[in-house]
C-alpha positions as CSV (number, residue, x, y, z in Angstrom):
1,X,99.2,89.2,79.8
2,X,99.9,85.5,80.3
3,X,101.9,85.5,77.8
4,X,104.0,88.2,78.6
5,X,104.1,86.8,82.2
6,X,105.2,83.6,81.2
7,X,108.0,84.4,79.4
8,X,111.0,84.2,81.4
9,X,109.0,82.8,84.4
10,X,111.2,80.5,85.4
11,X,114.3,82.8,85.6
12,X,116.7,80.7,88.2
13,X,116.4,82.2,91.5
14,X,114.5,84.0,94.1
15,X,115.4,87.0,95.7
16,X,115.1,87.8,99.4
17,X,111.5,88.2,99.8
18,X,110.5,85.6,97.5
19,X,112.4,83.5,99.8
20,X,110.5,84.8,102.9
21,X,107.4,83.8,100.7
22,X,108.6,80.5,99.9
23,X,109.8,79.5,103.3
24,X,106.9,80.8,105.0
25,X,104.5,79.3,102.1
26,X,106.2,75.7,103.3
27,X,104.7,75.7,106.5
28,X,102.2,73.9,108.1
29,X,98.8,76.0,108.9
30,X,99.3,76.2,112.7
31,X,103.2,77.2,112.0
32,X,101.5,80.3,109.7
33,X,98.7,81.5,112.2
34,X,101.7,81.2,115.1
35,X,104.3,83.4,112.8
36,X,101.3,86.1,112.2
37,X,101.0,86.5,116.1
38,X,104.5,88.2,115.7
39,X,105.6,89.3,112.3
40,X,104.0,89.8,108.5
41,X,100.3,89.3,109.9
42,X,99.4,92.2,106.9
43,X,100.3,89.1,104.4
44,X,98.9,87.0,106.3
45,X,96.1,85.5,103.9
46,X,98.3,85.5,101.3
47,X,100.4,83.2,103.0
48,X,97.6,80.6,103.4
49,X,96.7,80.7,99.9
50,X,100.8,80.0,99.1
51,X,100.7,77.7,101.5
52,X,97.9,75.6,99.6
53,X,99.4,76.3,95.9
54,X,103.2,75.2,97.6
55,X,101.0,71.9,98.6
56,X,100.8,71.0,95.0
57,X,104.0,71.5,94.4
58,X,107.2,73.5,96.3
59,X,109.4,75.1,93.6
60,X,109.8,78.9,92.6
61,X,107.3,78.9,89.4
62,X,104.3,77.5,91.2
63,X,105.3,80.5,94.1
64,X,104.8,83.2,90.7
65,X,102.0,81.6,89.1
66,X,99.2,83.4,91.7
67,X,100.6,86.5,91.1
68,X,100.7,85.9,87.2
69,X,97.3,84.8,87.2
70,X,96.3,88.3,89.1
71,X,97.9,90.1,86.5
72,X,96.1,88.5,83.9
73,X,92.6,88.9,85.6
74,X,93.3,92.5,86.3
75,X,94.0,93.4,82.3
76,X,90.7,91.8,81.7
77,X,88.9,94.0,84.1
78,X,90.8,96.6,83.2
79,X,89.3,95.9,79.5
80,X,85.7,95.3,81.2
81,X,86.1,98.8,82.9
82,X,86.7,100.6,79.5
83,X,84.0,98.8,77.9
84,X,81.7,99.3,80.3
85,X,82.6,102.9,80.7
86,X,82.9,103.8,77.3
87,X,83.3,101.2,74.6
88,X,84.6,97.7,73.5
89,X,87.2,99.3,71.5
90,X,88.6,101.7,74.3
91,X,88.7,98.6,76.1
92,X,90.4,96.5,74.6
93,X,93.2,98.8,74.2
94,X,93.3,99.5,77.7
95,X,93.2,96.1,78.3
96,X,96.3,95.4,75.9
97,X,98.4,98.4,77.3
98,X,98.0,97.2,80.8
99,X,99.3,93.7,80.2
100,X,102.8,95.3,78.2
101,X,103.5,98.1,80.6
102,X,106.8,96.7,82.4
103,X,106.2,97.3,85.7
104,X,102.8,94.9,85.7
105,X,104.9,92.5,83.9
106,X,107.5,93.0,86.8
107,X,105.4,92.1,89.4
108,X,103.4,89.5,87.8
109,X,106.7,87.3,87.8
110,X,107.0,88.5,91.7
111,X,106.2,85.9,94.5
112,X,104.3,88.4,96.2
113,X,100.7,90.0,96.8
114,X,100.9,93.0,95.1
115,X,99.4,91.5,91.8
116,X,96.7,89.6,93.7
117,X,95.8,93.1,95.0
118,X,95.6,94.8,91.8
119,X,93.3,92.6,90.7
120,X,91.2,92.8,93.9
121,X,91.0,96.5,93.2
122,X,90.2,96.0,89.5
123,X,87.3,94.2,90.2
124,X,85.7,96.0,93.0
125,X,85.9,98.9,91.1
126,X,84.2,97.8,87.8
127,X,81.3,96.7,91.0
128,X,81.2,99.8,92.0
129,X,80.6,100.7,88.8
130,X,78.0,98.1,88.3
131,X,76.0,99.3,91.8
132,X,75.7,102.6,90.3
133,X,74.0,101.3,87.3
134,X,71.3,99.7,90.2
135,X,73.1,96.6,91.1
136,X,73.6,95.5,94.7
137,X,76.6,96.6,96.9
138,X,77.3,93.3,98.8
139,X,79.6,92.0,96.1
140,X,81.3,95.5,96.0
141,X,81.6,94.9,100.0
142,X,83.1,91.7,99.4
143,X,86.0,92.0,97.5
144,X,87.0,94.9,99.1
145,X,87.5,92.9,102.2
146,X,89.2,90.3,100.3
147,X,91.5,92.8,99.2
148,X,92.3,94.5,102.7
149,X,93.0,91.1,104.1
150,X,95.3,90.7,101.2
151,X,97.1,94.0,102.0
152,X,95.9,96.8,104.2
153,X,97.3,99.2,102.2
154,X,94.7,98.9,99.3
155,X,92.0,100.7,101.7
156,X,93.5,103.8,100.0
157,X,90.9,103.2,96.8
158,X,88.2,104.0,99.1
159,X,89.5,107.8,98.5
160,X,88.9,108.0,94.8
161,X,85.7,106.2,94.9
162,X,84.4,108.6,96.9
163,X,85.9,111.2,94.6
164,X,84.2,109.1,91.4
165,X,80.6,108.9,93.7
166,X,80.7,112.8,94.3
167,X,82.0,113.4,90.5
168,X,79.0,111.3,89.7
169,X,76.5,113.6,91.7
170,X,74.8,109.9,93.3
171,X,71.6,110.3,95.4
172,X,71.6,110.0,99.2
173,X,70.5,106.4,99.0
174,X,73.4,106.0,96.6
175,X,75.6,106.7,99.3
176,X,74.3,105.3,102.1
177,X,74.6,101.9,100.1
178,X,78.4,102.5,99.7
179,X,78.6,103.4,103.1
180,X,77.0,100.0,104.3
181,X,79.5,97.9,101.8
182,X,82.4,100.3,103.0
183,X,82.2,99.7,106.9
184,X,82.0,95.8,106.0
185,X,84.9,95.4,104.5
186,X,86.3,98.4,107.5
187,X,85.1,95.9,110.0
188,X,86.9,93.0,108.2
189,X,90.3,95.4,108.2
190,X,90.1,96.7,111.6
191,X,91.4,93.7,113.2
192,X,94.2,93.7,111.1
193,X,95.3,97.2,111.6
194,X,95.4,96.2,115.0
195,X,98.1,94.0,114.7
196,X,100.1,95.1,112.2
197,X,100.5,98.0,114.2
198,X,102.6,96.8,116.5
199,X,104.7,94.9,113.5
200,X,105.6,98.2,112.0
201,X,109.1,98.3,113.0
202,X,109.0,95.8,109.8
203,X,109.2,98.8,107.9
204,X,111.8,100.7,109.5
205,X,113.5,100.4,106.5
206,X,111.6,102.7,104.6
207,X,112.8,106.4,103.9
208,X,111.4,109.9,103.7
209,X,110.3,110.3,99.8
210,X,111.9,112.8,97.9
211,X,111.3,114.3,94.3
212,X,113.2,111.5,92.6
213,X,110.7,108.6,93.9
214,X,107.9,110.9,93.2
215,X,109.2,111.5,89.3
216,X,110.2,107.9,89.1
217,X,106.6,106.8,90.1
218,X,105.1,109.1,87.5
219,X,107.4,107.7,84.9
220,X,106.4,104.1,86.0
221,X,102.7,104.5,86.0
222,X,101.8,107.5,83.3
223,X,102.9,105.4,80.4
224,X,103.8,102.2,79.2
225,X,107.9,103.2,79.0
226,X,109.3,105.7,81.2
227,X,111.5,107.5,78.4
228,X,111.2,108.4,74.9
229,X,108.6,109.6,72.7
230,X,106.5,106.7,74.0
231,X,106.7,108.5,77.2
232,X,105.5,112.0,75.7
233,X,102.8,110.6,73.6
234,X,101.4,108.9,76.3
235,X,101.0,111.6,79.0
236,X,99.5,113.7,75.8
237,X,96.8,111.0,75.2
238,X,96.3,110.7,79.1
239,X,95.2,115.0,78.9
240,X,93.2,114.1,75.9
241,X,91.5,111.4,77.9
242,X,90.8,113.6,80.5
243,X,87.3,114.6,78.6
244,X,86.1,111.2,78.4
245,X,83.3,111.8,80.9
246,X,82.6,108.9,83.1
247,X,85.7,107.0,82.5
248,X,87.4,109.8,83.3
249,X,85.5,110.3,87.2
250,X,86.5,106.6,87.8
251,X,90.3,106.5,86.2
252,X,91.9,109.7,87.6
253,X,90.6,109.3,90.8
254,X,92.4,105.5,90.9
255,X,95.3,106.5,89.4
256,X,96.0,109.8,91.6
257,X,95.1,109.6,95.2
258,X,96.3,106.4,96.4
259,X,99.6,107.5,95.6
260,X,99.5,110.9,96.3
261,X,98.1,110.1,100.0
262,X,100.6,107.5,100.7
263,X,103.4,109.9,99.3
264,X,101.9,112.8,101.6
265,X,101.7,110.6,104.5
266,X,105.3,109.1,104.0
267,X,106.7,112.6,104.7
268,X,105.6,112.1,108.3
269,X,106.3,108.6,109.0
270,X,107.7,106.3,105.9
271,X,105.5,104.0,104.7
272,X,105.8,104.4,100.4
273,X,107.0,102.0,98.5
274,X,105.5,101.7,94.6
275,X,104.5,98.6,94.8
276,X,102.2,99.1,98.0
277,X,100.2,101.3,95.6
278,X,100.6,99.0,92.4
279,X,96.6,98.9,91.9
280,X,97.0,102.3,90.8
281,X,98.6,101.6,87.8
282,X,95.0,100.6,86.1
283,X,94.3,104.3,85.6
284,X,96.6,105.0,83.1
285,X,96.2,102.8,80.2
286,X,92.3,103.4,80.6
287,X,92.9,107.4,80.2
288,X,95.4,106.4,77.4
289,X,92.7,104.2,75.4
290,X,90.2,107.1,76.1
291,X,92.6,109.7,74.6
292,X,93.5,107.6,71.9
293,X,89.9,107.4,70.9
294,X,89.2,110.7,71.2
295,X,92.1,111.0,68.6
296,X,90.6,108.6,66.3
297,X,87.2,110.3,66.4
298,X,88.8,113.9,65.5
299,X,90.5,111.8,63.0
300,X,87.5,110.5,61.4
301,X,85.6,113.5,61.6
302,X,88.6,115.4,59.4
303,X,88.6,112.5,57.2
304,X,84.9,113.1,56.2
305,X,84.8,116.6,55.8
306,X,87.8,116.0,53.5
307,X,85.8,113.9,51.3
308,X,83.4,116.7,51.1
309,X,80.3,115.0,53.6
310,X,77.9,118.0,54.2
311,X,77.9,119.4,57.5
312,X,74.4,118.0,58.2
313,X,75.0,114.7,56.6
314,X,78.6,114.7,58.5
315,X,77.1,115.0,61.6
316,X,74.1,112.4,60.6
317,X,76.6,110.1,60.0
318,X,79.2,110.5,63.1
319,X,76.0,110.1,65.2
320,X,74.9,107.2,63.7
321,X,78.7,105.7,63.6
322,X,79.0,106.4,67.1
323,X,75.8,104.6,68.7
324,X,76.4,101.4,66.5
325,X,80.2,101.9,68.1
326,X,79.0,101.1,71.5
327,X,77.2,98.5,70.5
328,X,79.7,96.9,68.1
329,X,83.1,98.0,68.2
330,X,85.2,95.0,68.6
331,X,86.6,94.0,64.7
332,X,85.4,90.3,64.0
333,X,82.1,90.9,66.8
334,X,79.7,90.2,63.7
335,X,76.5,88.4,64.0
336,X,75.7,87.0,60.8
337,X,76.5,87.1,57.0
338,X,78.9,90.1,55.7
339,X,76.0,91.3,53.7
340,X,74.0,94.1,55.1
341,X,77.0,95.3,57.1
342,X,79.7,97.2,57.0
343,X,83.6,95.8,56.3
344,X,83.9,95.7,60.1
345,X,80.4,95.1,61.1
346,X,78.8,98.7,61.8
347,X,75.4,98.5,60.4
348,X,73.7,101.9,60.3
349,X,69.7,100.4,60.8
350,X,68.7,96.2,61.4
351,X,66.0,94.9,59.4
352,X,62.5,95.6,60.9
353,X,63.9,97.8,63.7
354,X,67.2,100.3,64.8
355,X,67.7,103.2,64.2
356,X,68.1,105.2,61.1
357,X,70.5,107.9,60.0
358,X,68.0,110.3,60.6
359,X,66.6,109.2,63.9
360,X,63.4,107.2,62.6
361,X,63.1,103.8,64.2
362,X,61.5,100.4,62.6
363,X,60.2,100.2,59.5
364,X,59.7,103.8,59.1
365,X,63.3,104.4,58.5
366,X,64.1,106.7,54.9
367,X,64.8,104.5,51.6
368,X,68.4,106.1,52.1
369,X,68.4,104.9,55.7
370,X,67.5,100.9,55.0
371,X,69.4,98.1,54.9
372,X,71.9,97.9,52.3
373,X,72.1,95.3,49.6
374,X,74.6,93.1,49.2
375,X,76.8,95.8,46.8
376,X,76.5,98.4,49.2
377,X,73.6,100.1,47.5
378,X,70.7,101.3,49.7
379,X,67.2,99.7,49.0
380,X,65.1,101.5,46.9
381,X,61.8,102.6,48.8
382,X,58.6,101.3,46.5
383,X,56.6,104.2,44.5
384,X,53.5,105.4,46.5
385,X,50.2,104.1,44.7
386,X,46.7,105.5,45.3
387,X,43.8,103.3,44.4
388,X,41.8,105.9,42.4
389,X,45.2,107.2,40.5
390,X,47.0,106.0,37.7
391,X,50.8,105.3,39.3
392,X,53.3,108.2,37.9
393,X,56.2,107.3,36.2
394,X,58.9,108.9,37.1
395,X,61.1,111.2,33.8
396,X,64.4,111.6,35.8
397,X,67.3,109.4,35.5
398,X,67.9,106.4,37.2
399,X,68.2,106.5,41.1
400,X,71.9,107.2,42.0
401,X,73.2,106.4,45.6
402,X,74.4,109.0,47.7
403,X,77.9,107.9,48.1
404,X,78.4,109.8,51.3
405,X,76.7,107.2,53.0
406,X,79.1,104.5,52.4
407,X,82.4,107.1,52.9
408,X,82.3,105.8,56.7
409,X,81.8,102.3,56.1
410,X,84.5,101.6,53.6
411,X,87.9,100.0,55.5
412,X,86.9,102.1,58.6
413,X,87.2,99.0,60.9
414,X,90.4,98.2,58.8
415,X,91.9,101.7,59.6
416,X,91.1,101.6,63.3
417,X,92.5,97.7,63.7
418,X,95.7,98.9,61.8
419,X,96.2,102.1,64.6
420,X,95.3,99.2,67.3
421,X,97.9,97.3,66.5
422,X,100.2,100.0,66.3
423,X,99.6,101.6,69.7
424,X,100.2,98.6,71.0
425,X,102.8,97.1,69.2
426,X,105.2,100.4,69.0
427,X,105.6,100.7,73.0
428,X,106.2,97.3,73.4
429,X,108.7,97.0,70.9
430,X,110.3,100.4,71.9
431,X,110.4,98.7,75.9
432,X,111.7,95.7,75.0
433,X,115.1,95.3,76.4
434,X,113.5,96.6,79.4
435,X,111.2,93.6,79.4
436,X,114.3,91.0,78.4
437,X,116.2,92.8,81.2
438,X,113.8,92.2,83.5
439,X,113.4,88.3,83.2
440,X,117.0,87.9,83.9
441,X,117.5,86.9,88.0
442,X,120.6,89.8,88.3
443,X,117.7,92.2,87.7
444,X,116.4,91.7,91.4
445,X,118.1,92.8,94.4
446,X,119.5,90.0,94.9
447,X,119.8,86.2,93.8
448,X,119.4,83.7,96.6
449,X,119.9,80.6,93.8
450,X,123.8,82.0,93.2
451,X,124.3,82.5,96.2
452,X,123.3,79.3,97.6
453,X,125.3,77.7,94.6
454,X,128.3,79.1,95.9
455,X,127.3,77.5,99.2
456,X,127.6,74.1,97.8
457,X,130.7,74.4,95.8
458,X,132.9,76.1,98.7
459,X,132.0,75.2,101.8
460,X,133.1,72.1,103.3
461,X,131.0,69.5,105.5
462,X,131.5,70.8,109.5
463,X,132.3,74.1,108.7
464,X,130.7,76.7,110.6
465,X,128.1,79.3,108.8
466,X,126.9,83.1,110.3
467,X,124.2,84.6,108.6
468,X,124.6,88.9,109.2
469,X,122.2,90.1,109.9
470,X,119.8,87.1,111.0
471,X,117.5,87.5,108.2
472,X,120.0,86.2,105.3
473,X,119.1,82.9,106.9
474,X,116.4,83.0,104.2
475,X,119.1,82.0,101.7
476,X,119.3,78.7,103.6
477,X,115.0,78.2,104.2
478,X,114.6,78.7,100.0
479,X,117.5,76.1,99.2
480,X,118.3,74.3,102.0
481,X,120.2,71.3,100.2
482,X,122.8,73.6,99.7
483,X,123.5,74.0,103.3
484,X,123.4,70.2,104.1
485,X,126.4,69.9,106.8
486,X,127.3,73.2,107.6
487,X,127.3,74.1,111.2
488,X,125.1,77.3,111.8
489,X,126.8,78.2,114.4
490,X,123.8,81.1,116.0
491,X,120.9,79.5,115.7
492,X,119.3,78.5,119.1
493,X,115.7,77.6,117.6
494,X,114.3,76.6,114.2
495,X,112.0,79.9,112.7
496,X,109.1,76.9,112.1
497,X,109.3,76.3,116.2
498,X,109.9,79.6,117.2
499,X,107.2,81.2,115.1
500,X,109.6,84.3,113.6
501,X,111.2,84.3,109.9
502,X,114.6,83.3,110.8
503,X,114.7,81.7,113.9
504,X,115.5,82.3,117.7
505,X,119.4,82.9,117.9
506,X,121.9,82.1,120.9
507,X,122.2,85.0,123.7
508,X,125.8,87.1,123.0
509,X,127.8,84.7,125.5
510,X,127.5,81.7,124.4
511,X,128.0,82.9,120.9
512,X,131.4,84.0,121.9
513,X,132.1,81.1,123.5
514,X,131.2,79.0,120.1
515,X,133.3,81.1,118.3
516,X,136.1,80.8,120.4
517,X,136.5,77.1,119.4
518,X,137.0,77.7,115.5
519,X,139.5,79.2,113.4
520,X,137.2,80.1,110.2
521,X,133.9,80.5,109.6
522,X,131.7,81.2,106.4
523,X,129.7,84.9,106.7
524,X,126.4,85.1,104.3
525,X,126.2,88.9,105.1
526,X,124.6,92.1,103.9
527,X,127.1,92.9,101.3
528,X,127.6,96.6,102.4
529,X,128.7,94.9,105.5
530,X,132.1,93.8,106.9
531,X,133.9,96.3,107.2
532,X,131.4,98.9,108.4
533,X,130.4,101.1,111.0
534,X,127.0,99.9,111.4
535,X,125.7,99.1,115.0
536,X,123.4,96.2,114.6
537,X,120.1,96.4,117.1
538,X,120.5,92.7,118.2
539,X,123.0,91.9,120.7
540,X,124.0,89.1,118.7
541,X,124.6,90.4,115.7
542,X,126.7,93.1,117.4
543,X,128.9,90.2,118.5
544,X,129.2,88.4,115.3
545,X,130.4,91.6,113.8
546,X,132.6,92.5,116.9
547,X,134.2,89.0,116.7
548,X,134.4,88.4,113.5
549,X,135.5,92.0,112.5
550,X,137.9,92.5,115.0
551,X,139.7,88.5,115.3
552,X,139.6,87.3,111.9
553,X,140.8,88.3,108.5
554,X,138.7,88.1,104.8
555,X,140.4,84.9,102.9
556,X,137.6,85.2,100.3
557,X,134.3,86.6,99.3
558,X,131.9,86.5,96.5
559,X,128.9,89.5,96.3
560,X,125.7,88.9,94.6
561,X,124.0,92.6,94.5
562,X,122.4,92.7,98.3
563,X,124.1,89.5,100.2
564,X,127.8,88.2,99.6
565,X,128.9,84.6,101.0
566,X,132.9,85.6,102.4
567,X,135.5,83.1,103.9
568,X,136.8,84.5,107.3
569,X,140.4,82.8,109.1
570,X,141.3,84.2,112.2
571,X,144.4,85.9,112.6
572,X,147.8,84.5,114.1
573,X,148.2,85.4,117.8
574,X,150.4,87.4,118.7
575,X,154.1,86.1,118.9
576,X,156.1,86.1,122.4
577,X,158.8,88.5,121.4
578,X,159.9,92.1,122.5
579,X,157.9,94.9,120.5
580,X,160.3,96.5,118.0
581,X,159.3,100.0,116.5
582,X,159.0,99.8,113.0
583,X,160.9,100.3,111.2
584,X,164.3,101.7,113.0
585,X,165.1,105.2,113.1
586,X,168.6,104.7,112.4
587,X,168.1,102.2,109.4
588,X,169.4,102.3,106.6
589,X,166.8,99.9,105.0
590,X,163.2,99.2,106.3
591,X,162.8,95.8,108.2
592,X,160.6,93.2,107.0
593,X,157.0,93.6,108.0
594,X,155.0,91.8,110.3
595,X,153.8,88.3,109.0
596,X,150.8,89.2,107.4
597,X,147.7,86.7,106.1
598,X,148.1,85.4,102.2
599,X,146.2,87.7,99.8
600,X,143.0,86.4,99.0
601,X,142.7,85.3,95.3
602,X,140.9,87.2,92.9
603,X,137.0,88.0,93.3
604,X,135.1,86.0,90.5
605,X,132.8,87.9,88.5
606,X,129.2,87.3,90.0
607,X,127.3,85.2,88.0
């Protein structure tokens, strides 16, 4: 996972959140708590802990690395989960097909907390998971109000652990110790919801989900790539999992209600977005793994009755594969010499002690059952003596081996690295221009770098800048050298003094009035913007598009997918001569048109 979310870290450019991350990650402590009174309080931890890795050092791959380093911790619990819940080699892959499914990658390059909060829900889940095994609940308490504070939204995974606690028919005392935890981290949350209540007109933005989000979302989260036979093999694996017992009462859960109550509440009031439910995602590749082992296990069985292993001794010998499996699955997890083991390391009794192939225990295990020597041929038990009789020789033929022991043993391991390796390596190689596409900066909304390039090679010391709607002004917090001379002509009070994201702006008057005195100005705008019909809800920006609209003429603009930077020249005033209907009636030829602005030159391809 760090690997993955390295590559193509350092991509050239933040987009428009980013930015708000970076420009609020800049400021001082006191600047952060006053900004929360007003706006983005539901990030605000996150903020504090930006604004102590920005300390180090204030450039855009120190603003990604938290979220990176989320994404890595989360595959690993997602690997612990799988181990714990069924074994090392289920979790490993699930481990492995968390870190190259492309929407994790996506947002571990993302300056934002949606990482962080996967993780946060990784781990309190594989406590959970550790409390019902008799451990204590505080720690489970703990992170979960870690996580809230990191985003209010991840209070959703109470749902399916509740759903995983009744699945797991707990005792009362069971859940009264979840409760206690729960209203802890509740208590933490409350004050929270409080305030971000009366923020929510942040996301006003947010619309009514229809069928396409919802089919997009299961594409995104049921497999590692949302098309192809990738796609089809991994929702097949996922019913397969389905019968994996307890992994299955902890992963479906996680990967179904969170989204599936945020998606039912959004057709009420709009509050989904995929990434406010990213922790989710951890569900999938766990029920993938879990199918996938199932799979090998069918496999395997098939394979020995092929080779003509007895029912009894099949059975004998799955068994006995199966509980050394949970104990030593991982290839390479060997504790000592190769001989007395397997080619992998599945030993079917230890020396002394284990178990045998037919259940005994210790010393007491069959001659069949004992340690092998070091050709693969099971010890020989001693003849039985009896001190008053004269030892019988055996007349039969020399002691062959049952080869049906060793039919398991022999490049198992091998076989099951060789599908591991595959079941990773074919998605990933299959998504793979979606994960090249996604390291390129034109892949996100929009790329505040360019624009701000575009900044410093066009406009001019002294002339005047508008930023449409106010927030755009982000372009100039993130790279501000770019802007070095230009006049913003709106802004009243800095967003650092004012405590708000893009600072206090004039009233509508005495904008007019500032625009009265110039004769171009420079527009970083919302690119669907300019002309539209749009009625901003600030007074001010209903000027600057009523002004600038209406008394001034596009000389130039470049777009860059969300925001455009455009060149706007007011228009000639209007001549002192009579008004002549155009053209004549009577003419024979049309008259020459109205003077009319030079055609802009040609729109350069965005970069």
């Amino acid at each position: 996972m760090l690997a993955l979310g390295l590559w193509g870290l350092d991509r050239g450019g933040m987009w428009g959140d980013e930015g708000v991350t970076f420009m609020v990650g800049r400021r001082t402590v006191p600047q952060i708590w006053h900004l929360l009174h007003g706006v983005d309080a539901v990030h605000g931890l996150y903020y504090l802990l930006i604004h102590a890795v920005l300390t180090v050092h204030p450039g855009e791959v120190v603003l990604r690395l938290p979220s990176l380093c989320g994404a890595a911790a989360t595959a690993g619990l997602v690997a612990a989960l799988g181990t714990r819940l069924a074994r090392p080699r289920v979790g490993l892959w699930a481990g492995l097909l968390y870190a190259i499914t492309p929407l994790t990658g996506h947002y571990a390059q993302e300056g934002r907390s949606y990482a962080l909060v996967a993780a946060g829900v990784a781990a309190a889940t594989l406590l959970l998971v550790r409390a019902l095994e008799g451990r204590s609940w505080w720690p489970y308490g703990a992170v979960l109000a870690v996580t809230f504070l990191l985003h209010e939204f991840a209070v959703l995974v109470l749902c399916a652990h509740a759903v995983t606690l009744a699945a797991a028919r707990v005792r009362g005392a069971v859940w009264r110790g979840w409760i206690r935890a729960v209203g802890v981290a509740g208590g933490v949350l409350i004050p929270l919801v409080w305030v971000s209540e009366g923020q929510s007109a942040q996301v006003a933005w947010l619309r009514v989900p229809d069928w396409d989000t919802t089919e997009r979302l299961a594409r995104d989260f049921l497999a590692v790539t949302p098309t192809g036979f990738v796609f089809w093999i991994s929702i097949a694996l996922i019913l397969i999992g389905l019968g994996a017992g307890r992994l299955t009462s902890v992963a479906l859960p996680l990967l179904l209600l969170p989204p599936v109550i945020l998606l039912s509440v959004s057709q009420f009031r709009p509050l989904f977005h995929e990434r406010y439910v990213l922790y989710a995602l951890a569900g999938a590749p766990l029920l993938v793994a879990a199918g996938a082992d199932r799979v090998a296990g069918a496999l395997r069985w098939l394979w020995l009755e092929g080779r003509g292993v007895s029912g009894g001794h099949g059975a004998e010998v799955e068994r006995a594969v199966a509980e050394v499996g949970r104990r030593r699955e991982l290839v390479g997890a060997v504790t000592g010499g190769g001989a007395g083991r397997g080619a992998g390391g599945d030993r079917t009794s230890e020396v002394g002690g284990g178990t045998g192939l037919d259940g005994t225990t210790g010393a007491g295990a069959r001659a069949g059952n004992r340690p092998p020597l070091g050709n693969g041929h099971p010890v020989p038990e001693p003849p039985t003596t009896h001190p008053n009789k004269p030892v019988q020789r055996s007349t039969h033929q020399p002691h062959r081996p049952n080869r049906a022991f060793r039919l398991p043993r022999i490049h198992r391991p091998h076989l099951l690295t060789l599908a591991g390796v595959l079941a990773v390596a074919i998605p990933f190689l299959h998504g793979l221009p979606a994960y090249r596409n996604d390291r390129s900066a034109d892949r996100r909304p929009e790329n505040l770098a360019a624009v701000a390039a575009l900044v410093g090679r066009e406009v001019r010391p002294g002339d005047p800048v508008l930023f449409l709607p106010s927030f755009w002004r982000v372009t100039a917090s993130a790279y501000p050298g770019a802007f070095v001379g230009a006049r913003d002509l709106a802004l009243g009070e800095s967003g650092a003094r004012s405590g708000t994201l893009s600072g206090r702006e004039v009233g509508p008057g005495e904008l007019r009035a500032r625009l009265a005195g110039v004769d171009r100005v420079w527009i970083v705008a919302q690119s669907n913007l300019l002309p539209s019909r749009w009625v901003p809800g600030d007074p001010t920006d209903r000027v600057k598009l009523d002004v600038v609209d209406g008394e001034f003429a596009r000389r130039q603009e470049y777009v860059h997918g969300r925001v455009k930077l455009a060149l706007y020249i007011r228009r000639m005033p209007p001549q002192d001569t009579p008004t002549l209907t155009w053209p004549p009636a009577s003419a024979t030829t049309p008259a020459p048109p109205p003077p009319t602005p030079a055609p802009p030159p040609p729109r350069p391809t965005p970069r």
